[in-house]
NUKOLMAR-31927 format. One line per 2 residues: number of its first residue (from 0); their letters; for each residue x negated, y, z of C-alpha. Coordinates in steps of 0.02 Angstrom, whole numbers, plus 50000, padded with zeros to 5 digits. Each point is the difference from the previous one (the first is absolute). Layout:
residues N
NUM = A = X,Y,Z  ...
end
This chain:
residues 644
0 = XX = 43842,50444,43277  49923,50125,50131
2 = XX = 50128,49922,50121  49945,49798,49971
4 = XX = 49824,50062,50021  50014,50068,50146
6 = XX = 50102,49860,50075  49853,49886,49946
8 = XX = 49872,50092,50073  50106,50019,50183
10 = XX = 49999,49786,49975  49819,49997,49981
12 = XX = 49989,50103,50146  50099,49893,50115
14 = XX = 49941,49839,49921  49953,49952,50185
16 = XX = 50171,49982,50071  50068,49927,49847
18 = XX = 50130,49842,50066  49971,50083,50159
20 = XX = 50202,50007,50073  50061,50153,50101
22 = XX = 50135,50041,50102  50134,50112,49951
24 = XX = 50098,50106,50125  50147,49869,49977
26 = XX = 49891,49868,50018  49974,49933,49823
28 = XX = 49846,49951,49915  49917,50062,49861
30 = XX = 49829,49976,49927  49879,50077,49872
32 = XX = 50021,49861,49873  49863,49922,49916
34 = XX = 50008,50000,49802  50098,49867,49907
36 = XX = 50103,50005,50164  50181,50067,50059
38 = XX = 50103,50002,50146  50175,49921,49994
40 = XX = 50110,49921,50185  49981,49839,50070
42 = XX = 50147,49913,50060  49918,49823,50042
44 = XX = 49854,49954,50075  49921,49825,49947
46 = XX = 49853,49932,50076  49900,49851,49914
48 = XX = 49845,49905,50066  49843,49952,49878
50 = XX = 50084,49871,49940  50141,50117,49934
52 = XX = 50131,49906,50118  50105,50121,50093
54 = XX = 49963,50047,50192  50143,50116,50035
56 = XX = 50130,50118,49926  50092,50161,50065
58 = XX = 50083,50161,49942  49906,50161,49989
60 = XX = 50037,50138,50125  50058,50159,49895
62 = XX = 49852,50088,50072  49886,49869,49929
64 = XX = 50072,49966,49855  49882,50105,49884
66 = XX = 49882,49894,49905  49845,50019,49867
68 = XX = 50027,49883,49875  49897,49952,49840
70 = XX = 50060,50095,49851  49993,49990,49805
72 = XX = 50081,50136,49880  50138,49869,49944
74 = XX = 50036,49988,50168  50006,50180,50059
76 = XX = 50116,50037,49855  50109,49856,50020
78 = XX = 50189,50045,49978  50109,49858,49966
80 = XX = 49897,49875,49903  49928,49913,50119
82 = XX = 49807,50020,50009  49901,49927,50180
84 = XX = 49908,50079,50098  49818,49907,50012
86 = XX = 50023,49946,50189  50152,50065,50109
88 = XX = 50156,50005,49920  50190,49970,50019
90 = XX = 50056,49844,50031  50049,49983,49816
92 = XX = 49833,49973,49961  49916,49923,50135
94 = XX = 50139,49870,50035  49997,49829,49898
96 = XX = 50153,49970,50060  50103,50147,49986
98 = XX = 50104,49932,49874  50089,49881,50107
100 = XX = 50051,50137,50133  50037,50142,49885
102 = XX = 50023,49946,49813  49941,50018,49851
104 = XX = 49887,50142,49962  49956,50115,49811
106 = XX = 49828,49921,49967  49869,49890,50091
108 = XX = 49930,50124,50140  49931,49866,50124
110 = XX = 49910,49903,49843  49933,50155,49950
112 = XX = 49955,50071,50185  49889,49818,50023
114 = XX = 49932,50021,49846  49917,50170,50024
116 = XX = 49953,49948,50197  49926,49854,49911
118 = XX = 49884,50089,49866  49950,50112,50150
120 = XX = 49933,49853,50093  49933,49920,49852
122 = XX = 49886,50160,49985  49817,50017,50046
124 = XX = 50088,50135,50126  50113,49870,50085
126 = XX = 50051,50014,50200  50012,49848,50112
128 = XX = 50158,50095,50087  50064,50021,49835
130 = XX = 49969,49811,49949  50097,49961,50147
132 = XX = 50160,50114,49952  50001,49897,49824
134 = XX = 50000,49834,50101  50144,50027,50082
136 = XX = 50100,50103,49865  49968,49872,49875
138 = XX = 50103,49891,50140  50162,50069,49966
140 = XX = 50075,49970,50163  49974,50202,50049
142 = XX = 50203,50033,50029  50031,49826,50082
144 = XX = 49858,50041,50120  50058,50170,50041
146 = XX = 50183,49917,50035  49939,49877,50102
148 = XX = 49903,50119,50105  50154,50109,50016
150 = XX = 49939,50177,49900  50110,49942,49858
152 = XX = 50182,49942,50009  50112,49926,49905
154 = XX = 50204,49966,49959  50108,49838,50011
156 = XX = 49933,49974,49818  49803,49996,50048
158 = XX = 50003,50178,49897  49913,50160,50068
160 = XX = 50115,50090,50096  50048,50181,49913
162 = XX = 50050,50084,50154  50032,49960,50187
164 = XX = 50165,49976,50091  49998,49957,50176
166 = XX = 50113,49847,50047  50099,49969,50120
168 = XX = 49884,49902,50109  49849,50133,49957
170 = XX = 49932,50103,50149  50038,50193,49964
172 = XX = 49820,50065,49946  49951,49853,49966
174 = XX = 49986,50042,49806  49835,49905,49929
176 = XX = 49846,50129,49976  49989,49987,49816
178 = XX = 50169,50079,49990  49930,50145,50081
180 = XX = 49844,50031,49896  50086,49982,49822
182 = XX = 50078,50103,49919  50094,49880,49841
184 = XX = 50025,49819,50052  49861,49858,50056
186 = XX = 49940,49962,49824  49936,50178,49967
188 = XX = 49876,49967,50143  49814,50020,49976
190 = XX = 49883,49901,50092  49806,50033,50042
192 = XX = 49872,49854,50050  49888,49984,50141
194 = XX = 49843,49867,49974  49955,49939,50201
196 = XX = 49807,49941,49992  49936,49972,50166
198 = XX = 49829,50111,50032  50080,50133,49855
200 = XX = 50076,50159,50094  50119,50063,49870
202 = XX = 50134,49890,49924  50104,50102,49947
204 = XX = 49966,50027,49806  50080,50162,49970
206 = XX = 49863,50078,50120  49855,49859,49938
208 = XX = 49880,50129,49913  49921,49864,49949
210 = XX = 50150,49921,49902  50045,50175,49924
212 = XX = 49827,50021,49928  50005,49819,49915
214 = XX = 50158,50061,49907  49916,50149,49951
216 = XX = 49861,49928,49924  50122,49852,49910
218 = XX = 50111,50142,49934  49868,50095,49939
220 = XX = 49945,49848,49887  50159,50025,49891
222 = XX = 49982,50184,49963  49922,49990,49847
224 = XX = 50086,50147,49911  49887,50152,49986
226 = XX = 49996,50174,49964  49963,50199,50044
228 = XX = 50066,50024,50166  50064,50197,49999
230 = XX = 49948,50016,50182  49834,49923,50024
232 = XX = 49946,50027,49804  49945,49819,50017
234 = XX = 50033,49841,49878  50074,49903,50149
236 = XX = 50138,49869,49987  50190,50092,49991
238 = XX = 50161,50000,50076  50150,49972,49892
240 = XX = 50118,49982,50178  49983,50120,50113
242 = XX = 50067,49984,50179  50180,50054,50078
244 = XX = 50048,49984,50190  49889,50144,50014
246 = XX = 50116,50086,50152  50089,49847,50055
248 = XX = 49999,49810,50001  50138,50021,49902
250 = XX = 49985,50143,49873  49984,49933,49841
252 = XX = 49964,50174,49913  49839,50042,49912
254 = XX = 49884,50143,49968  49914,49925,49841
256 = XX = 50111,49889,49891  49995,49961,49814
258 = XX = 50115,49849,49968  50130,50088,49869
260 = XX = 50003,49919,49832  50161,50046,49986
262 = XX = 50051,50153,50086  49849,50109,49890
264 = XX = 49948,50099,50137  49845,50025,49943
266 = XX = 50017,49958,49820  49963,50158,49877
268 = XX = 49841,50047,50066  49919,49838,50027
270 = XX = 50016,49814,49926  49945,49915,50163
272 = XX = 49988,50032,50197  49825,50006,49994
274 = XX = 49973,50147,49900  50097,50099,50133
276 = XX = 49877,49952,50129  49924,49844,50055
278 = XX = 49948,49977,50180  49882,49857,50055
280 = XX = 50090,49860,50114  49867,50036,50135
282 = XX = 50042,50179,50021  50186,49986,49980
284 = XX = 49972,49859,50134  49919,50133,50114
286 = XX = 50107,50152,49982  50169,49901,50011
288 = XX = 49921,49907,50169  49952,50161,50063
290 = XX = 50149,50093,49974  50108,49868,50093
292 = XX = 49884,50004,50145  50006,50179,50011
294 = XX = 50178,50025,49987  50012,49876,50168
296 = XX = 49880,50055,50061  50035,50198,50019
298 = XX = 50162,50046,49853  50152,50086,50030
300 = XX = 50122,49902,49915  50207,50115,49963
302 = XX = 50098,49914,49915  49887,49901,49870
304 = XX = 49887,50145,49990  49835,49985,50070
306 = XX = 49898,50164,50058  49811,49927,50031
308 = XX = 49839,50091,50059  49830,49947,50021
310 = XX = 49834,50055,50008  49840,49940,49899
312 = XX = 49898,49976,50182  50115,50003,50110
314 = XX = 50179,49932,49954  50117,50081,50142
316 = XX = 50014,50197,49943  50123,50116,50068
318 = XX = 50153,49969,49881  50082,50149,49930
320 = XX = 50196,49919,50037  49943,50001,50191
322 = XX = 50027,50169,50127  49888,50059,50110
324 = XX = 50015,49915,50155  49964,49821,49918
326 = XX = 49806,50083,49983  50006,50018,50195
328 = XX = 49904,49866,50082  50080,50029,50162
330 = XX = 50177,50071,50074  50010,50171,49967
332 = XX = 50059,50118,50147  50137,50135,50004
334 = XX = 49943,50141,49874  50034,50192,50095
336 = XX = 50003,50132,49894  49909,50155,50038
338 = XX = 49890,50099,49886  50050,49980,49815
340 = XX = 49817,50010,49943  49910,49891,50130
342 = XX = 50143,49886,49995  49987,49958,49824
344 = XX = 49799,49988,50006  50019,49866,50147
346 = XX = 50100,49905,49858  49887,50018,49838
348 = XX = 49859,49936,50125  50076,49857,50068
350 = XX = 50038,49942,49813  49848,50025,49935
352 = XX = 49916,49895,50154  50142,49866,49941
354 = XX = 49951,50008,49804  49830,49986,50063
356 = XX = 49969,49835,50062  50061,49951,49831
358 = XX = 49866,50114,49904  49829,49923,50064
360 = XX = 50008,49828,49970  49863,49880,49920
362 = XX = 49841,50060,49882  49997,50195,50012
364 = XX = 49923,49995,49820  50117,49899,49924
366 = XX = 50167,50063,49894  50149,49962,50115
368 = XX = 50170,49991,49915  50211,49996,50050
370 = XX = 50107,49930,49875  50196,50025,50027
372 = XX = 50107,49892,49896  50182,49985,49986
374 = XX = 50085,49834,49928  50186,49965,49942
376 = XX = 50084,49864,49883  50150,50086,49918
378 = XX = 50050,49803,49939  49951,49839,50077
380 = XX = 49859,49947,49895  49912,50187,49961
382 = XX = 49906,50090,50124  49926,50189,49972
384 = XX = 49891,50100,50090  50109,50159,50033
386 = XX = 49851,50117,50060  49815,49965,50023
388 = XX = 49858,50117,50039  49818,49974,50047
390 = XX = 49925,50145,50108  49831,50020,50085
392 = XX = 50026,49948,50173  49955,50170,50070
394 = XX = 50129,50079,49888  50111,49894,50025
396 = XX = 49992,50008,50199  49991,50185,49975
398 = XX = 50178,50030,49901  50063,49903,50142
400 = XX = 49948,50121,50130  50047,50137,49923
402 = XX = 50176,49918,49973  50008,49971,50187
404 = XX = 49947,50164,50038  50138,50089,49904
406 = XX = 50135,49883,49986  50028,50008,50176
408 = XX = 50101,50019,50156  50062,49967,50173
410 = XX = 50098,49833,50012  50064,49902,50136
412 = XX = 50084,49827,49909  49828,49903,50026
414 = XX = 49979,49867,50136  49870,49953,50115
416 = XX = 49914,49831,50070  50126,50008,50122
418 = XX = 50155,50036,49876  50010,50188,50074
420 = XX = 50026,50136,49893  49850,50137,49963
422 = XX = 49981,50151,49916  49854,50003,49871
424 = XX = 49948,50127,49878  49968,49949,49839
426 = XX = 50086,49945,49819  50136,49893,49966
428 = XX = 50008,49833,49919  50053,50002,49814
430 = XX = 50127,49865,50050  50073,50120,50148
432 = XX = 49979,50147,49863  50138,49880,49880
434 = XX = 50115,49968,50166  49991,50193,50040
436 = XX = 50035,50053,49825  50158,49848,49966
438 = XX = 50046,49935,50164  49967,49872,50103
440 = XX = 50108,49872,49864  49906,50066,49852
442 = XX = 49959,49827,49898  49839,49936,49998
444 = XX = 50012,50029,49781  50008,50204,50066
446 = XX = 49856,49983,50145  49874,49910,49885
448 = XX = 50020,50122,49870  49975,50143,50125
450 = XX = 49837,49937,50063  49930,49978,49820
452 = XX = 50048,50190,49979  49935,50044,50147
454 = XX = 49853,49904,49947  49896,50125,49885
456 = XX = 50062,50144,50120  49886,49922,50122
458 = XX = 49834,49943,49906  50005,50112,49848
460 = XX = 50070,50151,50130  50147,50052,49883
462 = XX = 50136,50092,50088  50152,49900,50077
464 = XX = 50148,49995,49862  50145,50120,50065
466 = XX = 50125,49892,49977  49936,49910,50135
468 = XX = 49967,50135,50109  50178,50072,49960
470 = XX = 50097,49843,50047  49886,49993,50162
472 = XX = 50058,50176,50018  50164,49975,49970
474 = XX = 50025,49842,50116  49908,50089,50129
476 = XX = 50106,50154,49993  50154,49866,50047
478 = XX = 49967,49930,50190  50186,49953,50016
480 = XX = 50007,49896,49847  49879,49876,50094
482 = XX = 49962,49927,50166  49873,50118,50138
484 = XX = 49845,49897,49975  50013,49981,49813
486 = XX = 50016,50179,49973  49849,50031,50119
488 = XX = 49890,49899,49879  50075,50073,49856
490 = XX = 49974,50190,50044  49796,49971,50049
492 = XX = 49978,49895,49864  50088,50148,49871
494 = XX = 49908,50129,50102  49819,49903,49954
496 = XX = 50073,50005,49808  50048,50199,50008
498 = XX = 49818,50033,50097  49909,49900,49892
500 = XX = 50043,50168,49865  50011,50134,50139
502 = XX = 49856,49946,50102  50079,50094,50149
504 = XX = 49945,49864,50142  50100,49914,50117
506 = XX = 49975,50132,50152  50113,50141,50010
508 = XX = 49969,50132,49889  50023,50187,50071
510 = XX = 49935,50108,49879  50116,49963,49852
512 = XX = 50132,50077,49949  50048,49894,49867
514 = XX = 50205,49988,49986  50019,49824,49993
516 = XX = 49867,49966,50142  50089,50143,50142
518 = XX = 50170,49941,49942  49948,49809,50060
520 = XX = 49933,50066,50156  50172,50096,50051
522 = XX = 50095,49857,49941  49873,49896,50135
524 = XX = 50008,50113,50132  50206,49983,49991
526 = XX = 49971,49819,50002  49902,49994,50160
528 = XX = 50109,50109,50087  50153,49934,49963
530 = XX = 49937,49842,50045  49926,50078,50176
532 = XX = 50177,50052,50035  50067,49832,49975
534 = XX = 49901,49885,50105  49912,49839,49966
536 = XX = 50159,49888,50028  50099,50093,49843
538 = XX = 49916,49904,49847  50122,50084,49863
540 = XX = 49926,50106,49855  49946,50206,50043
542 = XX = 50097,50111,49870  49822,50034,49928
544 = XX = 49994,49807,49967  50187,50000,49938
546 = XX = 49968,50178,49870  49817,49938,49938
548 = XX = 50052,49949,49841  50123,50185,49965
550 = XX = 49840,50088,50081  49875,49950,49884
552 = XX = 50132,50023,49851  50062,50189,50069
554 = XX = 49910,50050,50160  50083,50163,50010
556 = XX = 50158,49958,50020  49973,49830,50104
558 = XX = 49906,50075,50112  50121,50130,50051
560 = XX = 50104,49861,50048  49864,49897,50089
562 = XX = 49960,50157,50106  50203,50038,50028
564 = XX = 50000,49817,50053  49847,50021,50127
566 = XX = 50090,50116,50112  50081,49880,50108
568 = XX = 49835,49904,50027  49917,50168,50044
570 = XX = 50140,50051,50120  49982,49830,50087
572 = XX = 49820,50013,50007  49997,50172,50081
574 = XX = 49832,50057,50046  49905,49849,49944
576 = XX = 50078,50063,49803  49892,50150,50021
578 = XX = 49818,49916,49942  50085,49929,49835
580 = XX = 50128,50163,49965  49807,50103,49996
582 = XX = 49937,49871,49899  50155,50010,49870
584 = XX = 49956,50204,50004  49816,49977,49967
586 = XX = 49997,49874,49852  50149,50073,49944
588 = XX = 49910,50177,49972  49889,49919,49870
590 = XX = 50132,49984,49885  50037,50162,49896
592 = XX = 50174,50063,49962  49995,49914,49831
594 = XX = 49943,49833,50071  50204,49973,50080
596 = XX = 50079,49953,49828  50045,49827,49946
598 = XX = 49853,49960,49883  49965,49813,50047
600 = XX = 49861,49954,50112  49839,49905,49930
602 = XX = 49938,49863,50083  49887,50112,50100
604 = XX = 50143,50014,50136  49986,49823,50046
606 = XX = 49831,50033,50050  50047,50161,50118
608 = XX = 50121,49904,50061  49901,49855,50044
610 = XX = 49854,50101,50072  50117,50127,50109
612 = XX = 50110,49844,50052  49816,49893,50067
614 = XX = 49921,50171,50061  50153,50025,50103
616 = XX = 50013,49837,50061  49814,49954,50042
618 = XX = 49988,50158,50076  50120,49981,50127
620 = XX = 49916,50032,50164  49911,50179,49916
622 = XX = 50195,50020,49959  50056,49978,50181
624 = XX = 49884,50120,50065  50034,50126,49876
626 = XX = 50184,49996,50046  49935,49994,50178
628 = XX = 49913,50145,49982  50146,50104,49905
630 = XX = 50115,49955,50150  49882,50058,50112
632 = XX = 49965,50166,49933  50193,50040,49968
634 = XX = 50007,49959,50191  49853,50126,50051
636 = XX = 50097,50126,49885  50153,49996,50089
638 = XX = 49915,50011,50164  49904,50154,49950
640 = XX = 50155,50049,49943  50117,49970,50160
642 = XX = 49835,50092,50110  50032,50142,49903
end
């Protein structure tokens, strides 16, 4: 119960923005909910006056739509017997008259919704606002009203209409709003009240503190059942219901659940729920609350699964499914490669200065702690916790430096303020590391799973499974079997994986005389001449491109035929050949006579390739003048040999 705990202390912690709304990127609204509270989407809009006569109706914006509403546990675990919620509801229940524009209905849910409204009034913790709502409910007239003011419509038969088809004589776009905020047809709508009392500055109940803390206190009155809470160690009232739409409005999954009599799930090692754990309705009000609000507020949500990080003082932490450049906190500029050493000591600093603004935060003598939590329903109505861990906070920021620091490389797929393409150096995102590894169409079932692996690799520092790293490799070693720019990001993010174990660094390496390594820095060099000798307009593949995949598989024999195939370029090229032919010679005496045999590469070619390829290209102008220079001294030869 480490988990709840925790979740109940981060509520406590926050208790001053609770029913406090936010904005999301997209522009929804969420909230830290108060206890005995949910969320769920308004559709309609009702306002009332004191007298509980309605002012004004209208249809909820999509944006607006989310809505704390007063909650009990029959209500949050409502499936298909129908059980009210204590103030805002569907129209089912709030409507007296739904029966006349949509039928019969299983039950008495409107009889039942005034009922409970009523004994909340009829409380020592009654609400004028909420006194009001009864009024008019207890009218019946809520559908008629909403007709008559145009939210609602209706058919030929004075029925609900299910769907909407434009007439003839209906202007196109035209379609009414409620249409557009609903999914299922108009009597699945759920309307929220708003109480207008002149002087009073908030009417709108679902953001009335002062209403949600009068349910609170009323609700509280009926929990009567007692016991050993597991989390607390206190005799506090329990939770038999625990809540669901924990990642969604929607999601109807839970993480604790004990409502099997008949399936026997946990039958065999104990007679009741209870003796399996019991968890006190306060704190299972708090952790649930605070998990939703987190998950808006800062989870990455793939495919159902959530990935969630937060921190004990400070809740945005550097999140291990991020690269580097999201810890930037402005545009970085184009990286040049010189020294390998210095190079690679600029980089550890820079993310260590990043990790620490995160580090020194709030009471220095205080214990300061990241949780990471992963969350995934493998059916609609369970929900596990797939991976969960609870570092120190200075740990924790420290295993993701030192992840940064050697998972790393040069890429150039990341975008700027101003959409432009930069370089950065730094580690890949575990969702770029899934695309590398299984394409660009791999299913979100195969990236999710990816990032969990990739998970423990990253806080508990494990090494990166080699499957992955061999069907990076693999794609990687392919450039023709996928377009220029995909390829691009897939061989820097497959040279981070391989240098994460080699540790060789992203500028070029000129000691080593590793096979692999000198055999990716030929197969470079013949890519950048070849591609010299063609010019900028030919866009077509070099043969080094095109015999990649053979080359890494049997390098001795491709690259005869890769160097047989250069000779036209180098004839073409003439003179200017003469920088990259001495290059060829000098990397090419590294290799001993039993390196040319057709033992496959590793994936430490990729990285000579990469790092010859950038060295050659970013070093263009020292290039020039080299070849300048050559020319110029072949000329001074002849001279001194014509003189003589």
């Amino acid at each position: 119960m480490n988990w709840l705990a925790n979740l109940s202390k981060t509520y406590d912690d926050h208790a001053k923005v609770v029913g406090q709304f936010e904005t999301k990127r997209n522009g929804k609204e969420y909230a830290l909910i108060p206890i005995s509270h949910t969320t769920q989407t308004a559709h309609i809009e009702v306002h009332l006056n004191t007298s509980g006569e309605i002012v004004n109706a209208k249809v909820v914006d999509k944006n607006d739509g989310s809505t704390i509403i007063p909650c009990t546990e029959a209500a949050a675990s409502r499936t298909s017997a129908p059980v009210p919620y204590p103030l805002f509801d569907k129209l089912m229940y709030v409507a007296g008259d739904y029966t006349s524009y949509c039928g019969e209905v299983k039950g008495t849910p409107h009889q039942d919704y005034v009922a409970q409204l009523k004994a909340w009034c009829d409380s020592p913790f009654s609400h004028s606002k909420v006194q009001s709502v009864l009024t008019y409910v207890s009218k019946g007239t809520l559908i008629a009203d909403l007709v008559k003011r145009g939210v609602l419509h209706i058919d030929s038969n004075q029925k609900l209409l299910e769907k909407w088809v434009a007439g003839p004589d209906d202007q196109e776009g035209k379609k009414p709003d409620i249409f557009n905020v609903i999914a299922s047809d108009q009597s699945g709508a759920f309307v929220r009240f708003a109480v207008n009392i002149p002087g009073e500055p908030e009417s709108r109940l679902w953001r009335d503190a002062s209403v949600q803390e009068s349910f609170i206190h009323f609700y509280e009155m009926s929990l009567q059942d007692k016991d050993i809470c597991f989390v607390t160690g206190a005799y506090l009232p329990v939770a038999d219901k625990h809540a669901s739409r924990i990642r969604h409005s929607g999601d109807k999954s839970k993480l604790i659940s004990a409502n099997d009599s008949s399936g026997f799930t946990y039958r065999g090692r104990f007679r009741t729920s209870r003796e399996a754990a019991t968890v006190s309705y306060e704190v299972s009000q708090k952790g649930h609350n605070a998990l939703k609000w987190l998950i808006d507020k800062q989870g990455t949500t793939i495919d159902g699964k959530v990935f969630l990080v937060w921190g004990s003082t400070n809740l945005s932490m550097p999140e291990p499914q991020e690269d580097t450049f999201s810890l930037w906190d402005d545009d970085e500029e184009e990286v040049v490669l010189t020294d390998r050493d210095s190079t690679h000591k600029e980089f550890a600093l820079k993310i260590r200065k990043a990790i620490q603004g995160f580090r020194y935060d709030g009471d220095y003598q205080s214990l300061h702690e990241v949780t990471i939590m992963t969350l995934d329903a493998a059916t609609p109505g369970r929900m596990s916790i797939m991976y969960y861990r609870n570092l120190d906070q200075n740990a924790y920021l420290d295993r993701i430096a030192a992840w940064h620091e050697s998972c790393y490389w040069l890429h150039r797929y990341r975008k700027n303020k101003n959409d432009k393409f930069i370089s950065f150096i730094g580690a890949p995102a575990t969702k770029d590391i899934a695309f590398a590894a299984y394409g660009q169409r791999a299913s979100d079932k195969i990236v999710k799973g990816l990032m969990e692996r990739m998970l423990p690799c990253i806080i508990d520092q494990r090494s990166i499974p080699l499957d992955i790293v061999r069907s990076a490799i693999q794609r990687a070693s392919n450039p023709v079997g996928m377009d220029s720019w995909e390829w691009e990001k897939t061989l820097s993010i497959t040279c981070a994986l391989v240098n994460k174990e080699e540790g060789y660094g992203v500028a070029l390496n000129l000691e080593t005389t590793d096979r692999s390594y000198v055999f990716g820095r030929m197969l470079a060099i013949a890519d950048v001449l070849e591609r010299s000798a063609l010019g900028k307009e030919e866009k077509r593949a070099t043969n080094a491109i095109r015999y990649m995949n053979a080359f890494a598989q049997r390098p001795g024999r491709t690259w005869s035929i890769i160097q047989s195939n250069l000779q036209p370029y180098q004839a073409r090229m003439g003179t200017g050949a003469r920088y990259y032919n001495s290059l060829l010679d000098e990397v090419g005496d590294k290799l001993q006579l039993e390196d040319y045999t057709d033992k496959p590469l590793t994936g430490l070619y990729l990285l000579g390739f990469y790092s010859q390829r950038n060295d050659l290209y970013t070093s263009k102008k020292d290039k020039d003048a080299a070849v300048a220079s050559l020319e110029d001294h072949d000329e001074n030869q002849s001279t001194e040999q014509g003189d003589n």
